[in-house]
C-alpha positions in Angstrom: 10.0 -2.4 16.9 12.6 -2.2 19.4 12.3 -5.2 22.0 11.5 -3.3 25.3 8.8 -1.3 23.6 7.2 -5.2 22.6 7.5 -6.4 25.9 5.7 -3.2 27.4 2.7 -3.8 25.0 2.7 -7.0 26.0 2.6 -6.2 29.5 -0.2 -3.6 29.3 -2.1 -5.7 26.9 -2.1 -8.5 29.9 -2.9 -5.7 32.5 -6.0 -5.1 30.6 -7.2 -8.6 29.9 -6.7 -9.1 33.3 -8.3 -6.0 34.3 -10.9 -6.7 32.2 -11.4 -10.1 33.1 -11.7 -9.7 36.4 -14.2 -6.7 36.2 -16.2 -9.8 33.9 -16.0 -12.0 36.8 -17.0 -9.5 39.6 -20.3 -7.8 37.8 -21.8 -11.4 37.2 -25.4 -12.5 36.0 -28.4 -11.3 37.3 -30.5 -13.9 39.2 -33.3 -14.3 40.9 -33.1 -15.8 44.1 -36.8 -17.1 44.4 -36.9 -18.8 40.7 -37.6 -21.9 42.2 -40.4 -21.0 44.3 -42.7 -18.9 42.0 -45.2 -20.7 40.2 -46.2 -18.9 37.4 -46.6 -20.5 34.2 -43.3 -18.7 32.8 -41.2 -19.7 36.1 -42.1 -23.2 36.0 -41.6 -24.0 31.7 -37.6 -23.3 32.5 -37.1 -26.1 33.9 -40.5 -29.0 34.6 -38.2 -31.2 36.8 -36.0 -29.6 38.8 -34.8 -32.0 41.1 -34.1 -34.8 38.7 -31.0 -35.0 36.6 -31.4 -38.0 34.1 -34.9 -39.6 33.2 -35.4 -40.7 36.8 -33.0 -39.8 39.2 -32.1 -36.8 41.4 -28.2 -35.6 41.6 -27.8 -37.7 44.9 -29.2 -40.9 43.1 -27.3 -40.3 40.2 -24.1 -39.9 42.3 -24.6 -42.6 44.7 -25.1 -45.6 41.6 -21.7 -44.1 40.0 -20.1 -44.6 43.4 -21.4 -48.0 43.7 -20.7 -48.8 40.1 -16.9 -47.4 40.7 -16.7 -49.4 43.9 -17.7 -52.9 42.3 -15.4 -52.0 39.5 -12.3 -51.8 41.5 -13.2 -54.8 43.8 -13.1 -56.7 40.2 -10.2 -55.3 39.4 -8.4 -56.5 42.7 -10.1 -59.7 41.8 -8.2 -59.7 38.3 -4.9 -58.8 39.7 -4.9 -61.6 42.2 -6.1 -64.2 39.4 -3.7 -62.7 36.9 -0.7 -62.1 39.5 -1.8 -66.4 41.4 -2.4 -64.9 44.7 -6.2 -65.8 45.0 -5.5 -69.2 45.8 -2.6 -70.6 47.4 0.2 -72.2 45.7 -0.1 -76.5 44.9 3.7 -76.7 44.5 4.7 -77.4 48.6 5.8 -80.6 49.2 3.7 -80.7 52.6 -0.4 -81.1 52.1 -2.3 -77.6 52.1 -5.3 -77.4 53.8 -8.2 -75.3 52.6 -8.1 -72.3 54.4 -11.1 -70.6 52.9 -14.4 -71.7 54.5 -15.3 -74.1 51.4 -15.6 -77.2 51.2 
C-alpha cells in the first residue's frame, strides 16, 4: 500500500471517530429532571440517601474534614522541616547569652 493512500485512511478513519464521537457526546442520556423529587416507591429505591456520601456525611462534610486533615498535615510538615533543617529553635552556639524569645518559660 502506497504511503499517501495509508495516511488518507488514516485521516478519514480519525474524521470518523471524531465525527462519531462527538455525535456520542452531543445526543447524551436521557434524564429526568424531577428524579429527586418524586416519591414513588421505584424513585426513591435508586438511591435511599441521597445527600450523604460515606456512612454519615454529606459531600460538603466529606470535603471540609479532607481540607482540614490536608491543612494539619502540611502544618506538620513545616513542623518537620524546621526540626529536620534546626530552625525551630535558635542556635546555642553564639558566644553572647540568647534569651528566650518564644513566650515560655
Amino acid at each position: 500500500m502506497p504511503r499517501i493512500t495509508r495516511i488518507n485512511a488514516l485521516s478519514s478513519t480519525a474524521a470518523v471517530l471524531a465525527i462519531g464521537a462527538s455525535m456520542f457526546t452531543l445526543a447524551g442520556c436521557k434524564s429526568d429532571p424531577d428524579r429527586k423529587y418524586k416519591t414513588d416507591l421505584d424513585s426513591l429505591s435508586v438511591d435511599l440517601s441521597p445527600e450523604l456520601v460515606n456512612t454519615s456525611q454529606t459531600k460538603d462534610e466529606s470535603r471540609m474534614d479532607w481540607a482540614v486533615d490536608r491543612d494539619q498535615d502540611m502544618r506538620s510538615a513545616w513542623s518537620d522541616m524546621g526540626r529536620f533543617w534546626l530552625t525551630d529553635k535558635p542556635s546555642r552556639l553564639s558566644p553572647y547569652p540568647i534569651m528566650p524569645t518564644g513566650g515560655n518559660p
